[in-house]
C-alpha positions, 0 to 999 in steps of 0.5 A: 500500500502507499500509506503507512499504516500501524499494524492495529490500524491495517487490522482495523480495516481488515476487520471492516472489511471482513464485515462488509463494511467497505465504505465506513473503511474509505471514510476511516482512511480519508479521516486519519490520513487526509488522502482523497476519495480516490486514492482512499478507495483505491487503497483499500480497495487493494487491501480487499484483493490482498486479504481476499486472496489471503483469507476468502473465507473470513469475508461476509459477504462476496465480492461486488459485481455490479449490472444488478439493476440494469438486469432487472430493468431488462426483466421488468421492461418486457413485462411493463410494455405487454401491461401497458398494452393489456390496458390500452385495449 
């Protein structure tokens, strides 16, 4: 990582992490070290790989993939437009 952190601090966010809790990790950083919200997501965003690589199973919860919305807005339209259709009989 770029930034120096204590060995309590690196454990904090890997707990953070751990849990889930990968936004309250970002603002955390941007508190302690006065970096900005890029350079904080992407520190700890390389913690989150280093650890997942290191110790999938303590995660919580998956990794993110994202298109979750844009997936159901794909399902939903098709059926939006024949309900339309029914009522403008």
């Amino acid at each position: 990582m770029g930034l120096d952190l204590t060995p309590e601090q690196r454990q904090a966010f890997a707990d953070a992490l751990y849990g889930g809790r990968k936004i309250q990790s970002i603002k955390q950083l941007r508190a302690m070290s006065g970096l900005g919200l890029k350079e904080s997501k992407e520190i700890i965003e390389r913690l989150e790989a280093e650890l997942r690589l290191a110790h999938p199973e303590r995660f919580t919860t998956p990794p993110k993939k994202g298109g979750g919305c844009v997936l159901l807005l794909v399902l939903l339209f098709p059926a939006a437009v024949l309900v339309w259709i029914y009522l403008r009989r």
